[in-house]
C-alpha positions as CSV (number, residue, x, y, z in Angstrom):
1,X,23.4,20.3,11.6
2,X,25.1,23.9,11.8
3,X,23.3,26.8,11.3
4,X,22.1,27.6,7.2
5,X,22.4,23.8,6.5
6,X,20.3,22.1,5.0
7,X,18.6,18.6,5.9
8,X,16.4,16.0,4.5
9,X,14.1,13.4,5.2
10,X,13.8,10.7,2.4
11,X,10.7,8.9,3.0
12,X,9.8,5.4,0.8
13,X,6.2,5.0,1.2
14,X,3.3,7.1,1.1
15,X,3.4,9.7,3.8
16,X,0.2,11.6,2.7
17,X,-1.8,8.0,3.5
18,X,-0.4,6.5,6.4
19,X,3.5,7.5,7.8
20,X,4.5,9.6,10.3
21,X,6.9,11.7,9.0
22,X,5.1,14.8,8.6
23,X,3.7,14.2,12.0
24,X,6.9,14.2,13.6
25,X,8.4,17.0,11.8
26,X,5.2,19.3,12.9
27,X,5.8,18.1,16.3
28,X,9.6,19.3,16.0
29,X,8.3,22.6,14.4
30,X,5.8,22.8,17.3
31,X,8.5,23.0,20.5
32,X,10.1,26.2,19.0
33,X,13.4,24.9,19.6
34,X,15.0,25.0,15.8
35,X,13.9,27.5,13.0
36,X,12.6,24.7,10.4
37,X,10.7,24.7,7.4
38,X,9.8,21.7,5.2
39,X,8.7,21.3,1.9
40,X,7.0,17.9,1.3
41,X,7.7,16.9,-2.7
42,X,4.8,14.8,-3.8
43,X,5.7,11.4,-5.9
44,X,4.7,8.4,-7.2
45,X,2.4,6.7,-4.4
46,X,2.4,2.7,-4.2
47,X,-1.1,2.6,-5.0
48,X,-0.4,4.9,-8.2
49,X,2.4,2.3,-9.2
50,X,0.1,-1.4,-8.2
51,X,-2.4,0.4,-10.4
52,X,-0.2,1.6,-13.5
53,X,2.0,-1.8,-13.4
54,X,-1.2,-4.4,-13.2
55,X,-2.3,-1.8,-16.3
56,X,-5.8,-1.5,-14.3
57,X,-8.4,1.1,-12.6
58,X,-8.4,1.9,-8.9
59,X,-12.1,1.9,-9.8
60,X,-15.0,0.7,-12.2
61,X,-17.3,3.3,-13.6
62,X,-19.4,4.9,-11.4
63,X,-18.2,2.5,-8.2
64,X,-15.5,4.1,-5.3
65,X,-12.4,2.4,-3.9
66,X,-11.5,2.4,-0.5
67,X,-7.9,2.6,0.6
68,X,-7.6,0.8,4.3
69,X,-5.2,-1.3,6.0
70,X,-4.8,-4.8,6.8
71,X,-6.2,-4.4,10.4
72,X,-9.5,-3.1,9.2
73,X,-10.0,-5.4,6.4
74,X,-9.8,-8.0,9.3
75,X,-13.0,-6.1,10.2
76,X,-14.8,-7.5,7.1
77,X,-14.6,-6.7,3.5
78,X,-16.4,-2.9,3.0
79,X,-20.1,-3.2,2.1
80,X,-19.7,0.2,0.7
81,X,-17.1,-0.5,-1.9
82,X,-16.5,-3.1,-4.6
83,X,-12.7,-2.6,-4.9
84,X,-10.3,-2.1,-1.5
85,X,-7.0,-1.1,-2.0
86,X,-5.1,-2.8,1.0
87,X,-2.1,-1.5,2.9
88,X,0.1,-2.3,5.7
89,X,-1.1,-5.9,6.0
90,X,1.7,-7.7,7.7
91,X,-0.9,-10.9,8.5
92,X,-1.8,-11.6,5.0
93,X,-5.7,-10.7,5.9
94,X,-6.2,-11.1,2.0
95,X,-6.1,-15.2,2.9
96,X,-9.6,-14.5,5.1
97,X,-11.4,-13.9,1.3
98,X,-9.7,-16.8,-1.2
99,X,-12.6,-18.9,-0.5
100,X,-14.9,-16.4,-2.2
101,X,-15.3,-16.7,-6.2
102,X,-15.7,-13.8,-7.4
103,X,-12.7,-12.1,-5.6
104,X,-9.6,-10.9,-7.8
105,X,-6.5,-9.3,-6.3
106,X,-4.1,-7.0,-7.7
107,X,-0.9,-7.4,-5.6
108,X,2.5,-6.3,-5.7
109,X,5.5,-5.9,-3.2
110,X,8.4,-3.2,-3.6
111,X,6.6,-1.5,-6.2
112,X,8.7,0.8,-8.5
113,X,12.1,-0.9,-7.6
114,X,14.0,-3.7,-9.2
115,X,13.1,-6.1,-6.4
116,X,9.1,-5.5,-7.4
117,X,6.8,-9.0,-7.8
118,X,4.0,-8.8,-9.0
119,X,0.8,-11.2,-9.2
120,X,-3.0,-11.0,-10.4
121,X,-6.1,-13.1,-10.5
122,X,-8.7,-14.9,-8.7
123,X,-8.0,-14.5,-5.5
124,X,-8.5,-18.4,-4.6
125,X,-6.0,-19.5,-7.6
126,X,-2.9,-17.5,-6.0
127,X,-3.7,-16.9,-2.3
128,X,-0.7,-19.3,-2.4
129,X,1.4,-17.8,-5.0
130,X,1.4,-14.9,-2.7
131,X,1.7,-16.1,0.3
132,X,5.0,-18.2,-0.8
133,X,6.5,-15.0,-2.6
134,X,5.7,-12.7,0.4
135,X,7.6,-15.3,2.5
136,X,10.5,-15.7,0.4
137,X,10.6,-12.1,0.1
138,X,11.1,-10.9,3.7
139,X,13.4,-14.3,3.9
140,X,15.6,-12.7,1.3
141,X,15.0,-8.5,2.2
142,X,13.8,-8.9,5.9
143,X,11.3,-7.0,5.1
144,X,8.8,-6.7,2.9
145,X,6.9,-3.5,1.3
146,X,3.2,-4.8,-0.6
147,X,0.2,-3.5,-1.4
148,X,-3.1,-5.1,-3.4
149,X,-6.3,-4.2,-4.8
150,X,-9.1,-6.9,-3.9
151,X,-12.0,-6.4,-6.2
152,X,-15.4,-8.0,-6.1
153,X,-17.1,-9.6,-9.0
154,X,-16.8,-9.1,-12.8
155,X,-17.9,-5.5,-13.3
156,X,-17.8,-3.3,-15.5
């Protein structure tokens, strides 16, 4: 860019939770080589948009959530929480819980655009579902966006 334009990133994801973007730009900011300021303009997070489309809490009363990635849930399911809001699971760790009954999962893929898919229940009665629409999914986009809610029990 010539001097006085103006530039922009557009990021699709959630860069407060888990991209690099900012990082990167601080970095840039950092070597002193280019006059730049940034403005980071908050939206609609993924986990704002699973939550509002499956029309359900992050949360129960008086329980936490905890937001985490894939590679940790492969760790084991959070004693600490009941619900687990999953990202960035490209090995479908979800799979490791569907022979627990009183899991439910909240997941949904490209969230807010007209490619989204959505699907909810017990865990063990559409481990499948998802697994066969994730497929066909990065099949059909080569890539695939998703993010789920895994909550234990009934509650409240």
């Amino acid at each position: 860019m010539r001097d006085g334009e103006c530039g922009a990133f557009l990021v699709w994801g959630d860069p407060t939770l888990y991209d690099s973007t900012i990082r990167i730009i601080e970095a840039i900011a950092a070597t002193g080589g280019h006059d730049l300021e940034y403005e980071v303009i908050p939206g609609i997070s993924s986990i704002q948009a699973l939550a509002a489309r499956h029309k359900t809490s992050l949360t129960r009363i008086g329980q936490s959530v905890e937001i985490t990635t894939g590679r940790r849930l492969a760790e084991g399911f959070p004693n600490n929480a009941d619900s687990i809001v999953v990202m960035l699971d490209a090995d479908n760790t979800y799979k490791r819980y569907a022979d627990q009954d009183d899991i439910e999962i909240h997941w949904g893929a490209y969230l807010g655009t007209p490619d989204e898919i959505l699907v909810s229940g017990k865990l063990k009665d559409v481990v499948d579902d998802i697994e066969r629409l994730r497929a066909e999914a990065r099949a059909k986009n080569g890539w695939v966006m998703d993010t789920y809610l895994l909550r234990r029990g009934d509650g409240a």
